[in-house]
C-alpha positions as CSV (number, residue, x, y, z in Angstrom):
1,X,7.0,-22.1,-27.9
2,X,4.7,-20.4,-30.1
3,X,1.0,-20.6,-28.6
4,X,1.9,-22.0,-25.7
5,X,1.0,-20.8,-22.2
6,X,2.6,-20.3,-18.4
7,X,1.5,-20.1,-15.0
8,X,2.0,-16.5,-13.9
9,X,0.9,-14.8,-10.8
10,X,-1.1,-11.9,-11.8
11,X,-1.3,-8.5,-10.6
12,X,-4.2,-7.1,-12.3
13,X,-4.3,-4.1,-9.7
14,X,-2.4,-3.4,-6.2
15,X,-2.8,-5.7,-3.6
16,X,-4.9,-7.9,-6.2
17,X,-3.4,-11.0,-6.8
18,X,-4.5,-14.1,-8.7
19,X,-2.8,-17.6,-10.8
20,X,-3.2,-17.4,-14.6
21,X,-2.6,-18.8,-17.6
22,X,-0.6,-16.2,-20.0
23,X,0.9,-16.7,-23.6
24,X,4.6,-17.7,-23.0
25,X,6.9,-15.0,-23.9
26,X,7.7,-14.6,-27.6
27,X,11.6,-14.6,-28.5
28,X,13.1,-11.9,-30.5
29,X,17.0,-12.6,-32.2
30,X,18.5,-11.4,-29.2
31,X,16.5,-12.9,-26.5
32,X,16.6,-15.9,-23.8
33,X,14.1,-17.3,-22.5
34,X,14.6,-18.6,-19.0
35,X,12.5,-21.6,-17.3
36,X,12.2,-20.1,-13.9
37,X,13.2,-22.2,-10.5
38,X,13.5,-20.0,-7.8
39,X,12.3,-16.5,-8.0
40,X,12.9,-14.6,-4.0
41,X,10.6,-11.8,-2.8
42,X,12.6,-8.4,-2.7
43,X,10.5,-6.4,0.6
44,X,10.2,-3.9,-3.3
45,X,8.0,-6.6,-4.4
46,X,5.8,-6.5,-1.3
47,X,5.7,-2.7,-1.7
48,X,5.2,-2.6,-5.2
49,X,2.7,-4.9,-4.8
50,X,0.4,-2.7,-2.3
51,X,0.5,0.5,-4.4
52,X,2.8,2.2,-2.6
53,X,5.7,2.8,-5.3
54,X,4.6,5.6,-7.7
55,X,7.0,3.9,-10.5
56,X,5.2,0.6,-11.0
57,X,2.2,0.5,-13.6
58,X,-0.4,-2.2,-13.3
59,X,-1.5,-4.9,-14.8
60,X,2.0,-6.8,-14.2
61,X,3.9,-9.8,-13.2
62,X,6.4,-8.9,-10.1
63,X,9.3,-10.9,-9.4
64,X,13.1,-9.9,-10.4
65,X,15.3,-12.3,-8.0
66,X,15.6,-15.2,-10.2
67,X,17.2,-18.2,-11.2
68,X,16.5,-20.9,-13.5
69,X,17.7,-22.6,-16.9
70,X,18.1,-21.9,-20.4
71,X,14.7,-22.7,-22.1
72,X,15.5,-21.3,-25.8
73,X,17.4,-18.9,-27.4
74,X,17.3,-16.2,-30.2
75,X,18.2,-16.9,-33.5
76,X,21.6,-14.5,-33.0
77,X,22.3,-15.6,-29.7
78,X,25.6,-17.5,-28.9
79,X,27.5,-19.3,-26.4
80,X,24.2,-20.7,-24.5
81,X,22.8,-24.0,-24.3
82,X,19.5,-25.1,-23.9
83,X,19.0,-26.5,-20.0
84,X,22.0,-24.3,-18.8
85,X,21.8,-22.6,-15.0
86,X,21.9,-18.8,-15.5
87,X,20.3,-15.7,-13.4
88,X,18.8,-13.0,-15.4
89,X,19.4,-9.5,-15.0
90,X,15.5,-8.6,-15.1
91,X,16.6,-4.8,-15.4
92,X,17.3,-3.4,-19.0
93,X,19.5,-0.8,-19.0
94,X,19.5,1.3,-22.1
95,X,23.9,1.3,-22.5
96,X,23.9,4.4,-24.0
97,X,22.9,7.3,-21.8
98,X,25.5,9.2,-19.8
99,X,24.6,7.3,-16.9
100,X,25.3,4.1,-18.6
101,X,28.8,5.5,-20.6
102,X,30.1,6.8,-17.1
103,X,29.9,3.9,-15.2
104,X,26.8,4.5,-13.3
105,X,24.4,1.9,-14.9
106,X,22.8,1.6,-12.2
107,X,21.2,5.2,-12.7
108,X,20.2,4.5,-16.6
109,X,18.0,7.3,-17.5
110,X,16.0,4.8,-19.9
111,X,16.1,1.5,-17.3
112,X,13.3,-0.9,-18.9
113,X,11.9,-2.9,-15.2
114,X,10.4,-6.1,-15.8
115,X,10.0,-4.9,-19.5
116,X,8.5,-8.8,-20.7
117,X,7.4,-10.0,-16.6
118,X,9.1,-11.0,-13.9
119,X,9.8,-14.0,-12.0
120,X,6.5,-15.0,-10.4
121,X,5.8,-17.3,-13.5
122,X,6.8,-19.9,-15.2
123,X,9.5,-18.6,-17.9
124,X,11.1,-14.6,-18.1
125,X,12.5,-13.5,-21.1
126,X,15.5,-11.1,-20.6
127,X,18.1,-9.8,-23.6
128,X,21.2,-12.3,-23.7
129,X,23.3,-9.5,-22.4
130,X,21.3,-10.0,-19.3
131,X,22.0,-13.6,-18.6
132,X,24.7,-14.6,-16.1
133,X,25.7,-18.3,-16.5
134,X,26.1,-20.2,-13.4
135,X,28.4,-23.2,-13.0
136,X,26.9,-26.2,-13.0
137,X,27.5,-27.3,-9.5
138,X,25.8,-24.4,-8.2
139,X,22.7,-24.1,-6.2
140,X,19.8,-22.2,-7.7
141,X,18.5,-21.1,-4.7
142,X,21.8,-19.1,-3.9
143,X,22.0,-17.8,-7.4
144,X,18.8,-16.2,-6.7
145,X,20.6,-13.7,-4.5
146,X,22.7,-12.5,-7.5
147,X,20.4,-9.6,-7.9
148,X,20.4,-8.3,-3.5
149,X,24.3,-8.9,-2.9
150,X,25.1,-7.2,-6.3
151,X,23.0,-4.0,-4.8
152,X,24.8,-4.7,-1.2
153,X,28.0,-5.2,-3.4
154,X,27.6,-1.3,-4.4
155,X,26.6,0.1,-1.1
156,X,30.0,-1.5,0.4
157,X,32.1,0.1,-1.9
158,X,30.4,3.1,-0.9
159,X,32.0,2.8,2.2
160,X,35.6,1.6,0.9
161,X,36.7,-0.6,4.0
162,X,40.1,-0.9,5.3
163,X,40.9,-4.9,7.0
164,X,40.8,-4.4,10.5
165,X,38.4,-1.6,10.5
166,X,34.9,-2.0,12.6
167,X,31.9,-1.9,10.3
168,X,28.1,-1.4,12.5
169,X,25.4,-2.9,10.4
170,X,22.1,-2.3,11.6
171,X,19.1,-4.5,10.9
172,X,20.2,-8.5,10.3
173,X,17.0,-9.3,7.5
174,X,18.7,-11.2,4.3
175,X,20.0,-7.9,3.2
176,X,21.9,-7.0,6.7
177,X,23.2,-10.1,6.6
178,X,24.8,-10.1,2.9
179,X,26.1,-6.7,4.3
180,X,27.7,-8.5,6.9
181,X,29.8,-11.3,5.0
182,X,30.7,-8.7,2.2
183,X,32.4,-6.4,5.4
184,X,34.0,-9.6,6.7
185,X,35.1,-10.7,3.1
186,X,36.7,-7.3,2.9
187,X,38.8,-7.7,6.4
188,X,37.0,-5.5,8.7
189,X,35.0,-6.7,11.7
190,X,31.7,-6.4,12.1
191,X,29.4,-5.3,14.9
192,X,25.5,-6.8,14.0
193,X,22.2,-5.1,15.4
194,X,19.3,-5.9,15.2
195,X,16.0,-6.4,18.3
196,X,15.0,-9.9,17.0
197,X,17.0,-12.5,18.6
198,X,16.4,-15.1,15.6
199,X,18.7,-12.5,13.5
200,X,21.0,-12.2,16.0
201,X,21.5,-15.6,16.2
202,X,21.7,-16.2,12.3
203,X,24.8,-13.2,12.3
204,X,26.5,-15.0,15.0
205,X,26.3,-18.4,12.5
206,X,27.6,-16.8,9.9
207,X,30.3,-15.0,11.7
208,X,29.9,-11.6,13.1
209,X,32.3,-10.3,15.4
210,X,29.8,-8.8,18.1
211,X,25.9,-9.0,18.0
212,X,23.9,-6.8,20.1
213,X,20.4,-6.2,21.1
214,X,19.5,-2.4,20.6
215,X,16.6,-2.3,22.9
216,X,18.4,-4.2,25.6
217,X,21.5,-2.7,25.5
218,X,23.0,0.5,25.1
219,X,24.4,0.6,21.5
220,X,26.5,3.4,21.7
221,X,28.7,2.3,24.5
222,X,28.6,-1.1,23.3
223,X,30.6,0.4,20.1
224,X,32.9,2.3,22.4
225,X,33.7,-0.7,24.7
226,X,34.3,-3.1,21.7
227,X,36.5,-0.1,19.5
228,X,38.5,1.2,22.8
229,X,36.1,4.4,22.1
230,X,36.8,5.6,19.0
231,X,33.8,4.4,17.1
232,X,32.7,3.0,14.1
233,X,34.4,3.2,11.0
234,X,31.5,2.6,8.4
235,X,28.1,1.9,9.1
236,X,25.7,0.2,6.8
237,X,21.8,1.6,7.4
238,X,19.6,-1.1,6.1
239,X,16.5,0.2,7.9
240,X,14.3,2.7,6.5
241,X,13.8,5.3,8.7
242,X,15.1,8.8,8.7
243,X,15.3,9.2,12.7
244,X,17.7,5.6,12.4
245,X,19.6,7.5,10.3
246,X,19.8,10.9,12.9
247,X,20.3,8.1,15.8
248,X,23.2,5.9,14.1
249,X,25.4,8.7,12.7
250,X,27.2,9.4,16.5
251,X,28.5,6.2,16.2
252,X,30.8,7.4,13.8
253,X,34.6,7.1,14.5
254,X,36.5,10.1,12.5
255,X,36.5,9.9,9.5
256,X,34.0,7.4,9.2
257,X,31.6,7.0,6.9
258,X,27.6,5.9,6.5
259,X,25.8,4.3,4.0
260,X,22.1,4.9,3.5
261,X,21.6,1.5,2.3
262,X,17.4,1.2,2.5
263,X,15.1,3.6,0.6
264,X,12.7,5.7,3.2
265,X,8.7,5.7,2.9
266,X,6.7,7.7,3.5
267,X,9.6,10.4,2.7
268,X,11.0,12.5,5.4
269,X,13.9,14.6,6.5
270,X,16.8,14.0,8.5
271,X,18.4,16.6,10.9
272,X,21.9,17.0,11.7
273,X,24.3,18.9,12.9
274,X,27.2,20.2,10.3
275,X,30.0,20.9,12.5
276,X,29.5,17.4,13.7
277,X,30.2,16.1,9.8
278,X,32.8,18.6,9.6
279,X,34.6,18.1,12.3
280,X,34.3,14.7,12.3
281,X,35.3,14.2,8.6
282,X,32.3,12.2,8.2
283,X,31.4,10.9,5.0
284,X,27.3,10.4,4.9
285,X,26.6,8.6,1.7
286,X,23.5,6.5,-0.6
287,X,23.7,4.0,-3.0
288,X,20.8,2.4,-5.0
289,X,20.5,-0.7,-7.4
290,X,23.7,-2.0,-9.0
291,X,25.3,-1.9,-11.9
292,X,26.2,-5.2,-14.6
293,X,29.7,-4.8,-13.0
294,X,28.3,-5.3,-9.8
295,X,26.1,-8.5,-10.8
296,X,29.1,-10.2,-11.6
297,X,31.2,-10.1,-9.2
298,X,27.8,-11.0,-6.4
299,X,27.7,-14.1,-8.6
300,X,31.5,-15.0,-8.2
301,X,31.0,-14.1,-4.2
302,X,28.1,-16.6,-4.2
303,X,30.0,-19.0,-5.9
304,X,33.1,-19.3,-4.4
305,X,30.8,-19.6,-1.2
306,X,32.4,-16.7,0.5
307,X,29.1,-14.6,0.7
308,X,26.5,-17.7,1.6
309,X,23.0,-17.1,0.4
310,X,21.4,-20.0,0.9
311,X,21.7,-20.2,4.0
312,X,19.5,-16.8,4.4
313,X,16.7,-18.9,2.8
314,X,14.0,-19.8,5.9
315,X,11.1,-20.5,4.3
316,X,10.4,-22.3,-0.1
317,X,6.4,-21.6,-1.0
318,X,5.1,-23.0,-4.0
319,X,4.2,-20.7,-6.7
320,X,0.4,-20.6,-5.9
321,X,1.4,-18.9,-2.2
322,X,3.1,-15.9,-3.1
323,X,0.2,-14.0,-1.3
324,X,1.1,-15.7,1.6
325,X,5.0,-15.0,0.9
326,X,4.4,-11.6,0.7
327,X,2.6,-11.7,4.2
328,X,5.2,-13.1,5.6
329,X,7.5,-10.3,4.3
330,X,5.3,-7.6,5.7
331,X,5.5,-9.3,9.3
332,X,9.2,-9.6,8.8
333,X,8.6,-13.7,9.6
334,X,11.5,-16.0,9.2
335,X,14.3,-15.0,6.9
336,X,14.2,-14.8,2.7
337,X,11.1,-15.8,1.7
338,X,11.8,-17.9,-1.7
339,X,9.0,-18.8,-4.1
340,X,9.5,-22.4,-5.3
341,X,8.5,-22.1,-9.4
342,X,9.5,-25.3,-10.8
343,X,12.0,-26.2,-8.2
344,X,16.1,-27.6,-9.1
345,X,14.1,-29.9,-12.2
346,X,13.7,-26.4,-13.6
């Protein structure tokens, strides 16, 4: 595709946005080059995007929850086809740092981010040992969600589940909501919370045990009526804020544990008492990104329909309205916002 060009949404600077016409990726031996369809906006994208994230350099192209077809291929890659479905692992990690060699990808000291530009354009261009191959029977649009439930994938094993225990997930967006099946998947129940009756009623769809308004009921006794007052045995935190975190933690059971799920910004502390953790036998832990390990395995959930993605999906924008996806992001509108690239004919 030599000389040819791509639509690409263009961050020159933060919160500066614009369509252009860019040089299509050149291939190197071990690269693919992927024709985009669906590319999601990660709430990190909106952030990213409005200068807020000290890691991201500018001029770029954001976007790294993608899907799409095979487009070409390297001269030393093997085993993929021209106009095959894949999702592209649009982080690089480096394989060799002790990070990488201990299991903890997801922590690569050398991680490359959106090392050729991301998903908000026409083609991405990703090693082949980043490439996922999708069945042909499905969906694009859920595939897109490899990237999210592979990062929720992580956070649950955090919290190692036993079936039959009672999970409290707090805040129902697209991620809550992955955190949700993968607890059910696992065998626990789940108790979903969340003030925005829209979310509530999209957990109850796809099958949470108990829903419940925080700011119209009490939470707390709600957990002790619906666990016979012992509590809750894990709890995934997918909101960012350290005082949620202060305020969620007595709803531990003992020996429960919590996952810090969501990143916190502006950065803050959190106070708690020890002998509460001590006594309690709590275990108060993080996780962050995910690891080629997890990828997989979010793929196989989406694909054998147990984890459904799709149906997270509330609003498709064309390309040319990512400004107005990202909006919508910030005002927590609808559900997953997905950017419409080239669409299924991809």
């Amino acid at each position: 595709m030599t000389n040819e060009t791509m639509r690409a949404m263009w961050c020159e600077a933060p919160n500066q946005l614009e369509l252009r016409q860019v040089p299509v990726h050149e291939l190197g031996d071990d690269d693919v080059l992927v024709k985009v369809a669906y590319t999601a906006i990660c709430p990190w994208d909106v952030r990213a995007f409005s200068g807020l994230s000290s890691a991201v350099a500018f001029p770029r192209i954001l976007g790294h929850e993608v899907a799409g077809r095979v487009a070409a291929v390297g001269k030393n890659v093997r085993n993929l086809q021209v106009g095959q479905k894949v999702a592209p692992d649009m982080i690089i990690k480096c394989g060799t740092c002790r990070a990488c060699r201990s299991g903890r990808a997801n922590r690569c000291l050398r991680p490359t981010f959106l090392q050729y530009g991301g998903g908000y354009a026409d083609y991405v261009r990703v090693p082949q040992r980043n490439v996922h191959v999708l069945r042909p029977q499905t969906s694009l649009k859920a595939a897109a969600f490899m990237e999210p439930l592979a990062c929720v994938l992580r956070g649950q094993d955090m919290l190692r589940l036993y079936p039959g225990e009672v999970e409290l997930v707090v805040g129902l967006g697209p991620i809550g909501l992955m955190h949700m099946q993968v607890a059910r998947a696992f065998g626990a129940r789940v108790i979903a919370s969340d003030p925005i009756e829209a979310r509530l009623e999209k957990a109850r769809a796809l099958g949470a045990d108990w829903t419940v308004n925080p700011n119209e009921t009490d939470l707390g006794q709600f957990i002790k009526e619906a666990t016979d007052g012992w509590g809750a045995d894990a709890i995934a935190l997918t909101v960012g804020s350290a005082r949620m975190v202060e305020d969620v933690v007595r709803h531990l059971a003992p020996g429960g544990r919590l996952n810090i799920f969501a990143g916190i910004y502006p950065k803050d502390q959190v106070h708690l008492d020890p002998n509460q953790i001590h006594y309690g036998e709590w275990i108060i832990t993080g996780s962050a990104d995910s690891t080629p390990e997890n990828m997989a395995r979010a793929l196989s959930l989406i694909e054998a329909g147990i984890v459904q993605t799709e149906a997270l999906v509330s609003h498709v924008l064309p390309l040319e309205q990512l400004g107005q996806g990202f909006e919508m992001v910030r005002n927590r509108t609808g559900h997953k916002i997905m950017i419409e690239v080239n669409g299924e004919a991809a």
